[in-house]
C-alpha positions in Angstrom: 73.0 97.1 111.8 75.0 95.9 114.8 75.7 98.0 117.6 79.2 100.4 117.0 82.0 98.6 118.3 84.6 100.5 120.7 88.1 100.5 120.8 89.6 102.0 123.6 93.2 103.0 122.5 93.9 105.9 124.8 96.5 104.6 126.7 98.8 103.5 123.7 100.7 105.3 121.5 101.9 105.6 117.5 101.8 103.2 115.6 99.7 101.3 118.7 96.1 103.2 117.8 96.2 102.1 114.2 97.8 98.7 114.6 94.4 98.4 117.3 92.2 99.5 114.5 93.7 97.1 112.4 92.9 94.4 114.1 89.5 95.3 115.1 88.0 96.4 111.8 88.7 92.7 110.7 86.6 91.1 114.1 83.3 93.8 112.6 80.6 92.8 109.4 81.3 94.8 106.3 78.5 97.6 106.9 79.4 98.2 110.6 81.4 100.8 112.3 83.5 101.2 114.7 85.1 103.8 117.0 88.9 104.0 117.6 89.9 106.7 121.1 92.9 107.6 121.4 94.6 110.2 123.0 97.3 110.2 119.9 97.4 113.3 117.9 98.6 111.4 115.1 96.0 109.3 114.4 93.5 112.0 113.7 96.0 112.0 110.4 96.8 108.8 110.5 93.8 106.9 110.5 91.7 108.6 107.9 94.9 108.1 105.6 94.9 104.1 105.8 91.1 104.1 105.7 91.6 105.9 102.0 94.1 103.6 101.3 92.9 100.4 102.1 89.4 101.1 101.1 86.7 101.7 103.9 84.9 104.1 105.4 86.1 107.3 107.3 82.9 108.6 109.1 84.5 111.4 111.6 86.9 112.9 113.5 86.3 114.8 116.9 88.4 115.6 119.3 87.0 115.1 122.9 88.4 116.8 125.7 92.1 114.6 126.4 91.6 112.2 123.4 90.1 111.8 119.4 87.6 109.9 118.9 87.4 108.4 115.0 84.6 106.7 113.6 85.3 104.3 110.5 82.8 102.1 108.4 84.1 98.6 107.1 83.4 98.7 103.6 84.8 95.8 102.3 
């Protein structure tokens, strides 16, 4: 497996982190992950509740001092 990719999103807001994600998840191989920061309270719900939509993995949430930090698997 490929080393995690990281998306720094902390210094945009709604809907910037998940439009970021977007974007990114479609640059990884199916089977990789990635990490989304942001500093966004909203997109420790909103993320997780496209992931489940569109069909790939939601790995974790954790908050880290000023920012979350959200790791999703590309499934498909």
């Amino acid at each position: 497996m490929s080393e995690r990719k990281v998306v720094d999103a902390r210094d945009s807001f709604c809907p910037g982190p998940l439009m970021e994600l977007i974007a990114n998840i479609r640059l990884i191989e199916v089977g990789s992950e990635l990490e989304l920061l942001s500093k966004d309270k909203g997109s420790a719900e909103e993320v997780p509740a496209w992931l489940t939509k569109v069909g790939h993995q939601h790995i974790s949430t954790e908050k880290r001092g000023d920012h979350w930090s959200i790791v999703v698997k590309r499934v498909k």
